[in-house]
C-alpha positions in Angstrom: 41.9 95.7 -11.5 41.0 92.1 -9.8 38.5 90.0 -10.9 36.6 91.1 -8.0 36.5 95.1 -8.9 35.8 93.6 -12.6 33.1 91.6 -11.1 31.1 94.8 -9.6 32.1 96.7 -12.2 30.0 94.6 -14.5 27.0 94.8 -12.0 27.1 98.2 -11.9 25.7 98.7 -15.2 22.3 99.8 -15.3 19.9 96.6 -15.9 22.6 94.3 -15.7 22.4 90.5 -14.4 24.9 88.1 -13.3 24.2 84.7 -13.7 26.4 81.7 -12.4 25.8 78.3 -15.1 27.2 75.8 -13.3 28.4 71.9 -15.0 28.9 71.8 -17.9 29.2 75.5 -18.8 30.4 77.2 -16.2 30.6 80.5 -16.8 29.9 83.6 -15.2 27.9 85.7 -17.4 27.1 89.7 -17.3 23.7 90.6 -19.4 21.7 93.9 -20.4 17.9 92.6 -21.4 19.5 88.9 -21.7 21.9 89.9 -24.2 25.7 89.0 -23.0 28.5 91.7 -22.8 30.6 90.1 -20.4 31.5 86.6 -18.7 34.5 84.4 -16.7 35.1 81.2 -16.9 34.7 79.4 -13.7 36.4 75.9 -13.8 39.8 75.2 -14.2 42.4 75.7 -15.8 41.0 78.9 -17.3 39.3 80.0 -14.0 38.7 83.6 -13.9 39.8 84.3 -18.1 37.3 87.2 -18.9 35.9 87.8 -22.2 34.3 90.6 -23.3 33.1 91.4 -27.2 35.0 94.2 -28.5 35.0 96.2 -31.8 36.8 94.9 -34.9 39.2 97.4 -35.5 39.7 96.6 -31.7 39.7 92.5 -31.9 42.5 93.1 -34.4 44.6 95.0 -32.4 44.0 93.0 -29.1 44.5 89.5 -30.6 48.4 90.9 -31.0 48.7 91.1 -27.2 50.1 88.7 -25.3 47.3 86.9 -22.6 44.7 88.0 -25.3 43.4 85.6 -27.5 40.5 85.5 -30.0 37.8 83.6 -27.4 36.2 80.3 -28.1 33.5 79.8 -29.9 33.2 83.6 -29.9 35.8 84.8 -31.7 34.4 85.3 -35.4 31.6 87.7 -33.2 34.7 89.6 -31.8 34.6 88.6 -28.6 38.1 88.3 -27.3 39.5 86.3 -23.5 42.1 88.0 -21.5 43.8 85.4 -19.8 45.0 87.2 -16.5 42.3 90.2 -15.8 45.3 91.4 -13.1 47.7 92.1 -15.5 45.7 94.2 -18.1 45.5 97.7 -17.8 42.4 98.6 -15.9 41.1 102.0 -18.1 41.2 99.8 -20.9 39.5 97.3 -19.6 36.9 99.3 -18.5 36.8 101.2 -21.6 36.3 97.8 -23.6 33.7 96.3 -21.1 31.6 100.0 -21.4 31.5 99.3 -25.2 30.5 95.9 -24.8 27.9 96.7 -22.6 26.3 99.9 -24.8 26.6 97.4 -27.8 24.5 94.8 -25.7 22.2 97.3 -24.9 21.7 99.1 -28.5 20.5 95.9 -29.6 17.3 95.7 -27.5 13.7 97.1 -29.0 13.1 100.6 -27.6 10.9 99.7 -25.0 13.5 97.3 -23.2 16.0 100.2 -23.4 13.4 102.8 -22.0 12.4 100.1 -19.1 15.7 100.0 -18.3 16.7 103.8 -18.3 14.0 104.8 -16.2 14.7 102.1 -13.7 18.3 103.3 -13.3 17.0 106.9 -13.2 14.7 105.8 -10.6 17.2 103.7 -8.5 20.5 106.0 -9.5 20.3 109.1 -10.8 23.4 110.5 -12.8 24.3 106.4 -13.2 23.2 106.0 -16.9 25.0 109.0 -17.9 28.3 107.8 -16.0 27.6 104.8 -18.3 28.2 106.5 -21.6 24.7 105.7 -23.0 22.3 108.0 -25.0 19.5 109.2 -23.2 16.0 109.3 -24.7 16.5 112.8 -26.3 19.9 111.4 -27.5 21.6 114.0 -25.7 
């Protein structure tokens, strides 16, 4: 996976946002509600380094890898940068970008998370499912 794929990959998320902060962030940063589950970093020399919150028991195991590293700032949240997006394994990634994301989006009040279930059932039916995340009944 490119950074581009990983790019609309994060879009597609139901209720997602992508939002560029320019000087002095710069980052490119991937939201549910306004809570973060994803960014790049967009000035040099870590242009394009993703990072992506990840579980503990995973944050453990990833900060092992080589071109994974704990990432700034973040790092005691679990949130963890992988240096070259291209040479990571692309179902993992996904995998760990999917659980970022429904750990974004479990943190919202209930009403945020209904807004944003019936847009996507509005604007893509079968999408939330795809997504992994529990549906009003739970099911």
């Amino acid at each position: 996976m490119n950074v581009t794929q990983l790019k609309r990959f994060c879009r597609g998320f139901p209720g997602a946002t992508e939002t560029l902060y320019e000087e002095p962030y710069n980052f490119l940063v991937y939201c549910v509600g306004g809570r973060k589950f994803a960014y790049f970093k967009t000035s040099h020399p870590e242009r394009w380094r993703f990072s992506t919150r990840v579980a503990p028991d995973r944050f453990v195991e990833l900060t092992d890898v080589p071109g994974v590293k704990p990432a700034r700032y973040r790092g005691r949240f679990h949130w963890v940068t992988i240096v070259n997006v291209a040479g990571f394994p692309a179902p993992y990634l996904t995998e760990l970008v999917e659980w970022s994301y429904r750990k974004a989006f479990a943190s919202l009040r209930n009403g945020r998370q209904r807004a944003i279930r019936a847009s996507a059932h509005c604007s893509h039916p079968g999408h939330f499912r795809s997504a992994g995340l529990p549906t009003e009944s739970g099911a």
